[in-house]
GURO-630436 format. One line per 5 residues: their letters; for each residue z, y, x of N, C-alpha, C. Coordinates in nm, 4 decimals, padded with zeros to 6 digits, m for minus. Each point is the difference from the previous one (the first is absolute). Layout:
BEGIN
A> Z Y X Z Y X Z Y X; ... .
This chain:
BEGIN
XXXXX> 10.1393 12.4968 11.9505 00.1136 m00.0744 m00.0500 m00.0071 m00.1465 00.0451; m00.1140 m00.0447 00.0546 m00.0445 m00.1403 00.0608 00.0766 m00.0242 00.0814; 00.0631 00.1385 00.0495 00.0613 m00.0925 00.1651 00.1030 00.0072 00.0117; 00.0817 00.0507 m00.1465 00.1311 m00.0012 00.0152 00.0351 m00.2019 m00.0216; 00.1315 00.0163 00.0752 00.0567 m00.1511 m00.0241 00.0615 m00.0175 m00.1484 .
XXXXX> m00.0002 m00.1522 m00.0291 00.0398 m00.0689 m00.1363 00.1162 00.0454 m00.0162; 00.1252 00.0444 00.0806 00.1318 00.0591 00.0058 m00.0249 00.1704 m00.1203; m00.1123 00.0784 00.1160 00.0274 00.1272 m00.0114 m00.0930 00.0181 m00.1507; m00.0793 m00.0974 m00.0474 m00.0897 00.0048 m00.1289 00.1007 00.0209 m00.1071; 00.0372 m00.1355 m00.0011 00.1276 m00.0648 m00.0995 00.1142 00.1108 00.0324 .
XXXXX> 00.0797 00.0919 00.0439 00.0850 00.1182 00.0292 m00.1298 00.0749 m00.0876; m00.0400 00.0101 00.0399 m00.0968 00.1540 m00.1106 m00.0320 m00.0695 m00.1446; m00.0448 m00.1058 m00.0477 m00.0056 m00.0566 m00.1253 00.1515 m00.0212 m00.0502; 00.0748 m00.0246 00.0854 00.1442 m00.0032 m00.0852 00.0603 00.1660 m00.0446; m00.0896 00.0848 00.0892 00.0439 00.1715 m00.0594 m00.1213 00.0451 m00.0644 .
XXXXX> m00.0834 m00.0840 m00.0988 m00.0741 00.0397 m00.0922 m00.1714 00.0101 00.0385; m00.0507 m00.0609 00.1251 m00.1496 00.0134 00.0620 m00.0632 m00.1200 m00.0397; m00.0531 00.0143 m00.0740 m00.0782 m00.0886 m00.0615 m00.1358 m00.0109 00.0511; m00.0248 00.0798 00.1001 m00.1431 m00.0472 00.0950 00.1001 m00.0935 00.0946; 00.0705 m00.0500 m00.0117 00.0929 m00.0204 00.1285 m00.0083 m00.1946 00.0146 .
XXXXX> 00.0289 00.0013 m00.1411 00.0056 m00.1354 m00.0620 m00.1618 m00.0491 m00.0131; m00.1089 00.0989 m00.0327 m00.0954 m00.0186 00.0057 m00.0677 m00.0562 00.1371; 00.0592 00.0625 00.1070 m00.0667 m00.0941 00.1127 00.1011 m00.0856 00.0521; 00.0887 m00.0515 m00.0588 00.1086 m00.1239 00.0247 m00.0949 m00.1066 m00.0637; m00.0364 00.0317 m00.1652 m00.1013 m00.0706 m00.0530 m00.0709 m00.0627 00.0978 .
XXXXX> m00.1061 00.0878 00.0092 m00.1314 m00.0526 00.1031 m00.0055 m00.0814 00.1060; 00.1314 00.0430 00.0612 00.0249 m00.0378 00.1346 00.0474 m00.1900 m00.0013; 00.0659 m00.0044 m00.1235 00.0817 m00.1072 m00.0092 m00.0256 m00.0923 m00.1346; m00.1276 00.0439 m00.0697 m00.0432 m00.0979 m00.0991 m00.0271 m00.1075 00.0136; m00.1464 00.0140 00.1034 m00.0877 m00.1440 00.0350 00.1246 m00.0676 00.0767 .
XXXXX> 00.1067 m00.0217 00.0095 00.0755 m00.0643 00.1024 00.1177 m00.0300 m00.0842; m00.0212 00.0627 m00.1251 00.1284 m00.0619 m00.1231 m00.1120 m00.1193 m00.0229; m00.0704 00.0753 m00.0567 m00.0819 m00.1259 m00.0772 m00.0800 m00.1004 00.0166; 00.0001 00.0301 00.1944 m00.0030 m00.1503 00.0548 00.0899 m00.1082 m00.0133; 00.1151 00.0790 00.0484 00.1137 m00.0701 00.0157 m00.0007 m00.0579 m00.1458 .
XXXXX> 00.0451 00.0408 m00.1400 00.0157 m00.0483 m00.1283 m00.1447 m00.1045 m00.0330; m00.0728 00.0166 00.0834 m00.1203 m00.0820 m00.0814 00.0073 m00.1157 00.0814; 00.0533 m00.0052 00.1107 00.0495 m00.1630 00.0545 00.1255 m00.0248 m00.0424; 00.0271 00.0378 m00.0432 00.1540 m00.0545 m00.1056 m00.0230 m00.0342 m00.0326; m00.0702 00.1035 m00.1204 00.0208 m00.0565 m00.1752 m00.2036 m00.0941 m00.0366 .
XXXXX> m00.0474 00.0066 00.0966 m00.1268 m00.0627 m00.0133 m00.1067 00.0616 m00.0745; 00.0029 00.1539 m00.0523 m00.1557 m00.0087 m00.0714 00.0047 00.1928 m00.0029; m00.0963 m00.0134 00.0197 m00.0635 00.1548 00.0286 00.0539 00.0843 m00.0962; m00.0042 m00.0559 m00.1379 00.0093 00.1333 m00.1525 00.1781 00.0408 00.0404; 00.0618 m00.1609 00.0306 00.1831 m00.0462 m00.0407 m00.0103 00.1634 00.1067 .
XXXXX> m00.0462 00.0032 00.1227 00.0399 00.0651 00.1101 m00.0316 00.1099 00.0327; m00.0673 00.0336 m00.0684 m00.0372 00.2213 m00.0726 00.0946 m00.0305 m00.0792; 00.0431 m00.0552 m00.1199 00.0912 00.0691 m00.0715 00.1487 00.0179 00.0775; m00.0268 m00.1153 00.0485 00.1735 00.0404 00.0588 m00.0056 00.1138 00.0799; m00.1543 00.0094 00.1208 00.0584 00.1328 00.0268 m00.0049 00.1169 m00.0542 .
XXXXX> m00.0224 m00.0031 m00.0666 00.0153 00.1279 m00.1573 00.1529 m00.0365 00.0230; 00.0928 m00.0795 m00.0601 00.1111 m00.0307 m00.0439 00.0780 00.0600 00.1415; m00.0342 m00.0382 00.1452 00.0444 00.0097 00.0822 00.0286 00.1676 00.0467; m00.1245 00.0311 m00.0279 m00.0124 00.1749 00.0333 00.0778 00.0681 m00.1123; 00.0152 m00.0155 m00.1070 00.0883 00.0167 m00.1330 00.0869 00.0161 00.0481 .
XXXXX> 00.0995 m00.1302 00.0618 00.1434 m00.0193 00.0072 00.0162 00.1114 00.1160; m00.0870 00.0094 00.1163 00.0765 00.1465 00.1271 m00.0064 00.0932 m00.0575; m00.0812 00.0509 m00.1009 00.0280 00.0924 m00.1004 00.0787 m00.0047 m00.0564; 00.0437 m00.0530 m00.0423 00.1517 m00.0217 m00.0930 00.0881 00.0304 00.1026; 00.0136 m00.1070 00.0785 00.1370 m00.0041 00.1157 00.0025 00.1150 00.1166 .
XXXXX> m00.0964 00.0768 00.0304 m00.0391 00.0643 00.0724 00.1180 00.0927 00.0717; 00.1097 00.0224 m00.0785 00.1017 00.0476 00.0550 00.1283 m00.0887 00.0515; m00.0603 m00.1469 00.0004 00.0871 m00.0824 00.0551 00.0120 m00.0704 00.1410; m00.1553 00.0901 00.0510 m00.0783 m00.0353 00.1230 00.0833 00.0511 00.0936; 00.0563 00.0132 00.1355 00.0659 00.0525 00.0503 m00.0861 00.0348 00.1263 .
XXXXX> m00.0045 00.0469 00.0546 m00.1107 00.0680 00.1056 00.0556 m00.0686 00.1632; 00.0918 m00.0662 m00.0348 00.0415 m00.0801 00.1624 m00.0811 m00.1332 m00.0224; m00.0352 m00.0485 m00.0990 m00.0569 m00.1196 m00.0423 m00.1401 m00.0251 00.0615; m00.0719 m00.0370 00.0599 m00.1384 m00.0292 m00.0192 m00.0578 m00.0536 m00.0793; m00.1085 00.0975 m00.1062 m00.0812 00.0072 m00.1323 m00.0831 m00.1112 m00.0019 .
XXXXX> m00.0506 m00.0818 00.0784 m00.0263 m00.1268 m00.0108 00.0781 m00.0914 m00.0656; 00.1093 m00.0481 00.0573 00.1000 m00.0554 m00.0168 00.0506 00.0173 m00.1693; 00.0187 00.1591 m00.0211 00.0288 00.0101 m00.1262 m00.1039 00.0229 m00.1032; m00.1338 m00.0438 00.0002 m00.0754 m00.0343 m00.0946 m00.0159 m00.1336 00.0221; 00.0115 m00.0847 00.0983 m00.0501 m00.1783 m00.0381 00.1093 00.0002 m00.0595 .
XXXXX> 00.1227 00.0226 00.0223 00.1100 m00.0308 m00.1141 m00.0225 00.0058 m00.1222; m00.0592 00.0953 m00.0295 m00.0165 00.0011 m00.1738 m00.1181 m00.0519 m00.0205; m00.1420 00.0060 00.0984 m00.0731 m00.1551 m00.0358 00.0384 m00.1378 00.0051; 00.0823 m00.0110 00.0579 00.0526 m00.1241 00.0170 00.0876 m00.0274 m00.1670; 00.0980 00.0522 m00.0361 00.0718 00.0225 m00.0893 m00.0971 m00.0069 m00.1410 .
XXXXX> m00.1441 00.1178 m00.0127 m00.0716 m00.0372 m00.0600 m00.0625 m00.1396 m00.0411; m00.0384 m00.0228 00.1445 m00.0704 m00.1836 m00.0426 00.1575 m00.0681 m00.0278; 00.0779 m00.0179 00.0517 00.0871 m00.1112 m00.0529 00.0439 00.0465 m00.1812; m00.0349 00.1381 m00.0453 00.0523 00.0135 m00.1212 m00.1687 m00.0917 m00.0700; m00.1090 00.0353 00.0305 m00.1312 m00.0753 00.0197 m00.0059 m00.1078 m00.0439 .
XXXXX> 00.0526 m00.1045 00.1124 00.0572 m00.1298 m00.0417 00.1096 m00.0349 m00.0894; 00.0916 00.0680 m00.0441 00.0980 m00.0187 m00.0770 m00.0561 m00.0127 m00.1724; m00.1171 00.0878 m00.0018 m00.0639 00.0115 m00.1287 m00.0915 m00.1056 m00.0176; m00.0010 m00.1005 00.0954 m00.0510 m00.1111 00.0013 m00.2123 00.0194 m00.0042; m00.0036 00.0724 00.1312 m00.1038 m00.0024 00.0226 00.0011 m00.0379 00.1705 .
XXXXX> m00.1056 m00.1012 00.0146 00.0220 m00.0374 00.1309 m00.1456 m00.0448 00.0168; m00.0574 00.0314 00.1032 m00.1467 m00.0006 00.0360 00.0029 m00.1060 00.1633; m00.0863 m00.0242 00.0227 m00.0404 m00.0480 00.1803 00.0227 00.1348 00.0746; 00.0514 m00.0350 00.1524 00.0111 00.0791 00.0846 m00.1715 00.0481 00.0063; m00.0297 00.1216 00.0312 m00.1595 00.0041 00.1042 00.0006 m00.0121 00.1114 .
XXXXX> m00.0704 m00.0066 00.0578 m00.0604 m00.0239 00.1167 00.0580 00.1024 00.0926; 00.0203 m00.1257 00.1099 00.0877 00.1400 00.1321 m00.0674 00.0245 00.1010; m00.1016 m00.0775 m00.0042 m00.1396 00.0511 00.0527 m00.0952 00.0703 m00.0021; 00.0265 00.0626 m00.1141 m00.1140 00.1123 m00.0979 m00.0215 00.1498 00.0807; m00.1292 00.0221 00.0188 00.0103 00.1163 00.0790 00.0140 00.1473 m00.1089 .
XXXXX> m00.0274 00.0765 m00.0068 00.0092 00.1299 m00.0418 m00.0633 m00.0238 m00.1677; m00.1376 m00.0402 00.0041 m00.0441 m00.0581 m00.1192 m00.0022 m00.1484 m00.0744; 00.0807 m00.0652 00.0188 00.0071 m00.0841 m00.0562 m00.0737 m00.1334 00.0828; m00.0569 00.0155 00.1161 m00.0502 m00.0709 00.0757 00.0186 m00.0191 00.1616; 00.0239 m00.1598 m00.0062 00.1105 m00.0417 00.0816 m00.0583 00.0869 00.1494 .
XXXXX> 00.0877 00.0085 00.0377 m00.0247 00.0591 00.1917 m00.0477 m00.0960 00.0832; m00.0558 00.0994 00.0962 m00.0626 m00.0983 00.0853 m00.0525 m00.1568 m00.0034; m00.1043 00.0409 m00.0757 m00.0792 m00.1391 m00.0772 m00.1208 m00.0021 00.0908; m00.0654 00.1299 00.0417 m00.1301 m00.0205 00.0456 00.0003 m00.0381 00.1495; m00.1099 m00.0458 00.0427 m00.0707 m00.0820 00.1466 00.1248 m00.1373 m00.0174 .
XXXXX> 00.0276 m00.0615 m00.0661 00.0941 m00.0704 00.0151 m00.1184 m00.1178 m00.0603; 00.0216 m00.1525 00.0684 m00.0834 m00.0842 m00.0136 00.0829 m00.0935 m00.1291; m00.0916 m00.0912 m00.1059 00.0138 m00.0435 m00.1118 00.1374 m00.0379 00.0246; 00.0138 m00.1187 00.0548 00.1307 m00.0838 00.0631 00.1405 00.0808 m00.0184; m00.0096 00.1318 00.0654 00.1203 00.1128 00.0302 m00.0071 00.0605 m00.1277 .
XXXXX> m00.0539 00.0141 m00.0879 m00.0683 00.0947 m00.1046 00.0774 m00.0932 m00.1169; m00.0214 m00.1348 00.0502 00.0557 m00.0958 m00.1183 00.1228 m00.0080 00.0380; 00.0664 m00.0325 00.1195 00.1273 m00.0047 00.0376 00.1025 00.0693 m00.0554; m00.0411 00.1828 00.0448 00.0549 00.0977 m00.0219 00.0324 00.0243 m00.1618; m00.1014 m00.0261 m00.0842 00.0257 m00.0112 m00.1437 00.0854 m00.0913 m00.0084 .
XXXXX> 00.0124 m00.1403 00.0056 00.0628 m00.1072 m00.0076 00.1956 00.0452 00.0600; m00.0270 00.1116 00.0749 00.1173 00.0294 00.0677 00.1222 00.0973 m00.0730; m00.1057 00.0977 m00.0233 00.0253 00.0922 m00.1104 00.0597 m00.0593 m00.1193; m00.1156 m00.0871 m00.0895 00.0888 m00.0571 m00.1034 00.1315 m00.0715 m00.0356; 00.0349 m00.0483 00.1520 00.0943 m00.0995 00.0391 00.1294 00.0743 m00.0110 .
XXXXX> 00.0038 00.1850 00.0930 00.0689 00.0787 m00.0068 00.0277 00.0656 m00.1238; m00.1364 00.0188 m00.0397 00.0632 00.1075 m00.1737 00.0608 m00.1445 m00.0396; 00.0016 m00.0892 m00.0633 00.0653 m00.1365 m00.0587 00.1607 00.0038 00.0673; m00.0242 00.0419 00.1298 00.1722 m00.0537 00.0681 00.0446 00.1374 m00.0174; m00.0224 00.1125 m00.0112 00.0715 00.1452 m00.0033 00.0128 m00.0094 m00.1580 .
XXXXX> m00.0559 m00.0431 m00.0726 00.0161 00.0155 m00.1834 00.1366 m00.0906 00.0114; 00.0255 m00.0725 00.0930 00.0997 m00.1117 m00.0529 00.1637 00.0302 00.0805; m00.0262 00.1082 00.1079 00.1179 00.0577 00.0064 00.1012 00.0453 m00.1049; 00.1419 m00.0703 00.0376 00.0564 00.1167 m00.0757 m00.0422 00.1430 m00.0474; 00.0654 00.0204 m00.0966 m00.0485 00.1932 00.0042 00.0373 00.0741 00.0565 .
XXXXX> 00.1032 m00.0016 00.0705 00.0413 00.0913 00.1229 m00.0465 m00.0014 00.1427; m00.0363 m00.1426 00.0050 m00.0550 m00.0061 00.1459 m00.1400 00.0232 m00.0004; m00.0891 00.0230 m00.1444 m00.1347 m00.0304 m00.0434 00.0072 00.1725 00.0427; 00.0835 00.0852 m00.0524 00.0080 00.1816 m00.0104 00.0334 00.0202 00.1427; 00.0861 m00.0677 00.0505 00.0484 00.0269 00.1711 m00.2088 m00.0344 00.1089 .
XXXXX> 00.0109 m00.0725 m00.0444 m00.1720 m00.0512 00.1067 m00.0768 00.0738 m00.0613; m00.0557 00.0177 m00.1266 m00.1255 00.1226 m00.0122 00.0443 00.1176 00.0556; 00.1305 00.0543 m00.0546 00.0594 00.1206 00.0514 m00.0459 00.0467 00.1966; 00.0503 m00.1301 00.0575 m00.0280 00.0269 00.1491 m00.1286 m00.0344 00.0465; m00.0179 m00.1485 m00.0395 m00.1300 m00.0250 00.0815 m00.1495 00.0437 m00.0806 .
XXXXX> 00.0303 00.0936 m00.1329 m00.1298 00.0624 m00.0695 m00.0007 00.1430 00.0233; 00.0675 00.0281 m00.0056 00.0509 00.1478 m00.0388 00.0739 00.1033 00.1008; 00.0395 m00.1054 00.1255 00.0480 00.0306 00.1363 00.1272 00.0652 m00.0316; 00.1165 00.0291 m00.1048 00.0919 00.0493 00.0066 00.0895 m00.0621 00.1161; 00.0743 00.1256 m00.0082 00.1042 m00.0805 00.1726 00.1211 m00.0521 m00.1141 .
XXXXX> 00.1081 m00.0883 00.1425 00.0933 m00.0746 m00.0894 00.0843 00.1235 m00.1041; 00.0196 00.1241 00.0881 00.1201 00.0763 m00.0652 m00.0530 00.0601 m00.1100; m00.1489 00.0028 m00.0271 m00.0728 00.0567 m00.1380 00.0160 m00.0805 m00.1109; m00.0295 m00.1178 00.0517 00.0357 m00.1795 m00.0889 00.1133 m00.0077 m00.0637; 00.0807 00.0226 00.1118 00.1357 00.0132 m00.0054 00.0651 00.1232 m00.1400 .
XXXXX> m00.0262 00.1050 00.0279 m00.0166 00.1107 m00.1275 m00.0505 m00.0365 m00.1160; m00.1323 m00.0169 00.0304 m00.0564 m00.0271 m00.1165 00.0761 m00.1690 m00.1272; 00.0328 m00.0944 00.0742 00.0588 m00.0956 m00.0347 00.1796 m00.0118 m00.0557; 00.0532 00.1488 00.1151 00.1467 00.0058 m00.0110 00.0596 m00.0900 00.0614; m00.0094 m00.0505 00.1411 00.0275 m00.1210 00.0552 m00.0028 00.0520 00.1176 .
XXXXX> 00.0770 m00.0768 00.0458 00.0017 00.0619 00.1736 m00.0737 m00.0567 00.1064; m00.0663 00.0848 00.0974 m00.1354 m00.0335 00.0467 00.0523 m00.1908 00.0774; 00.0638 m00.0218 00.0364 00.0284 m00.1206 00.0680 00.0101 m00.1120 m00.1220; m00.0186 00.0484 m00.1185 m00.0326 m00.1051 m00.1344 m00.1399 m00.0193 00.0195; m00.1028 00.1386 m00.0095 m00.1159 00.0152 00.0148 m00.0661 m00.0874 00.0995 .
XXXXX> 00.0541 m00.0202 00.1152 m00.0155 m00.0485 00.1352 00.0014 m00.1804 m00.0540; 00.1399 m00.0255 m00.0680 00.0088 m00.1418 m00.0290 m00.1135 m00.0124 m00.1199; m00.0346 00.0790 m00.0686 m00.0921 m00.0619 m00.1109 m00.1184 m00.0166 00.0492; m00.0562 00.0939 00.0962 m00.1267 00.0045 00.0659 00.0006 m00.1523 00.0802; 00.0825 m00.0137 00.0571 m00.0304 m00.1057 00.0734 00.0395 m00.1248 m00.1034 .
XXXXX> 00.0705 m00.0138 m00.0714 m00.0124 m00.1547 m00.1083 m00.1271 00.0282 m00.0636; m00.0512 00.1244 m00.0355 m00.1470 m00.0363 m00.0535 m00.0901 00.0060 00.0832; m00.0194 m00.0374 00.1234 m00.1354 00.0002 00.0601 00.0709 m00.1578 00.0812; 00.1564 m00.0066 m00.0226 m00.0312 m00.1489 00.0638 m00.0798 m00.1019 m00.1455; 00.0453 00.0357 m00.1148 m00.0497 m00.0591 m00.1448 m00.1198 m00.0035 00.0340 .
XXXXX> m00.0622 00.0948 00.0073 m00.1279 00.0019 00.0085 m00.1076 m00.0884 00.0985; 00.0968 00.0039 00.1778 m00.0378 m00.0589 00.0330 00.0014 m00.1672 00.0054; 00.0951 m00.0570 m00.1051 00.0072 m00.1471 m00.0551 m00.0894 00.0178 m00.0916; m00.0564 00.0692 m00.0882 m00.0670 m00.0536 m00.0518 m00.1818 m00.0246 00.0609; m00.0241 00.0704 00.0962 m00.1093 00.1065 00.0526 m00.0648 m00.1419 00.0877 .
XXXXX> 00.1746 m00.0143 00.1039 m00.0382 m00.1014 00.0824 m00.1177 m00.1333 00.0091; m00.0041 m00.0398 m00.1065 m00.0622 m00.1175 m00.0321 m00.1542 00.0312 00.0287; m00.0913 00.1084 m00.0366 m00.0854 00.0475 00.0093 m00.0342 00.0578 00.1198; 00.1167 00.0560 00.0601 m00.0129 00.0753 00.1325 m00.0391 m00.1076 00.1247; 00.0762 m00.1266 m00.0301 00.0034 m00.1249 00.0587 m00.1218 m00.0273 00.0112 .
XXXXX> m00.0260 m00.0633 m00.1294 m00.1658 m00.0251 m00.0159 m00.1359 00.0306 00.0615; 00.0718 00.1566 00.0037 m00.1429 00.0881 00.0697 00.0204 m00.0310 00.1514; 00.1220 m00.0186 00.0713 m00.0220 00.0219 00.1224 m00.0288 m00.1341 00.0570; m00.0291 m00.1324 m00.0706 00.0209 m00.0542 00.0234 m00.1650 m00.0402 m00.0346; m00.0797 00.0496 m00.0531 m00.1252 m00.0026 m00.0534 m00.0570 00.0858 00.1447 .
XXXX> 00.0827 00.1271 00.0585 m00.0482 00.0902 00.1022 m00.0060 m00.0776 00.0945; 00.1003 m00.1569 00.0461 00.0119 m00.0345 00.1227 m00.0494 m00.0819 m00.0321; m00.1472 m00.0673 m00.1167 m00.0890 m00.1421 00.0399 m00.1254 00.0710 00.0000; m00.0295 00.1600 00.0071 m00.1122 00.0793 00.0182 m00.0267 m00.0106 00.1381 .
């Protein structure tokens, strides 16, 4: 049942296969609850929601339409989740978009003190400027540049048409890069009295 596609799963869980949904689960947990735990900022907030999240395709499950791509139509209702999240007035720090698989940043090792300090220093600069996006352009940039969705999944998942997706992506990574700049400056400019 592994190798059927997210289309042909979701078609058999919407006619009653409940192993079906079971490896939609698996397949697509660790990648809800990445995504929700750089939202909403904290490990416990981001299991429950995806409890809440896997709940709701259960519920809606017959609202899924099989031309859709199943990506697309679960960040929607994570997405929808965290903003109901925030509405209840819980709001945490972004995490880290550097974080590898366990909780520890990537590609840290053979890297000399200097780069080691930089790279942290760089990181923090980014989680600080991605927490301060709007919330749509904050859900549009994890969505693509964490999570690799394409624009027309974004696009679905958001209800917006991919050439919105396109304009939000790019006002938040130019945001980003005003705020980024100053530091980016710094370093290269520290690289050219080495």
């Amino acid at each position: 049942m592994e190798d059927l596609s997210d289309r042909e799963l979701m078609v058999m869980f919407k006619h009653g296969r409940r192993e079906a949904f079971e490896v939609l689960f698996v397949r697509y947990r660790h990648q809800v609850w990445s995504y929700l735990r750089r939202l909403v900022g904290d490990e416990a907030s981001a299991e429950d929601l995806v409890q809440e999240v896997f709940l709701a395709v259960i519920r809606s499950r017959e609202t899924y339409e099989a031309e859709a791509p199943f990506p697309a139509w679960l960040f929607r209702i994570a997405t929808n989740a965290a903003r109901s999240h925030f509405r209840r007035g819980r709001r945490s720090p972004v995490q880290s978009l550097a974080e590898g698989e366990n909780g520890v940043p990537a590609d840290t090792r053979s890297k000399p003190p200097h780069d080691l300090a930089y790279a942290h220093e760089l990181n923090s600069a980014l989680e600080h400027a991605v927490r301060e996006l709007p919330e749509t352009l904050r859900e549009v940039f994890l969505m693509r540049q964490v999570h690799k969705l394409t624009d027309e999944e974004i696009a679905q998942a958001m209800d917006l048409a991919p050439a919105s997706i396109r304009v939000y992506l790019h006002r938040a990574r130019q945001m980003l890069y005003r705020k980024l700049r100053p530091l980016l400056d710094e370093r290269q400019g520290s690289d050219a009295d080495d």
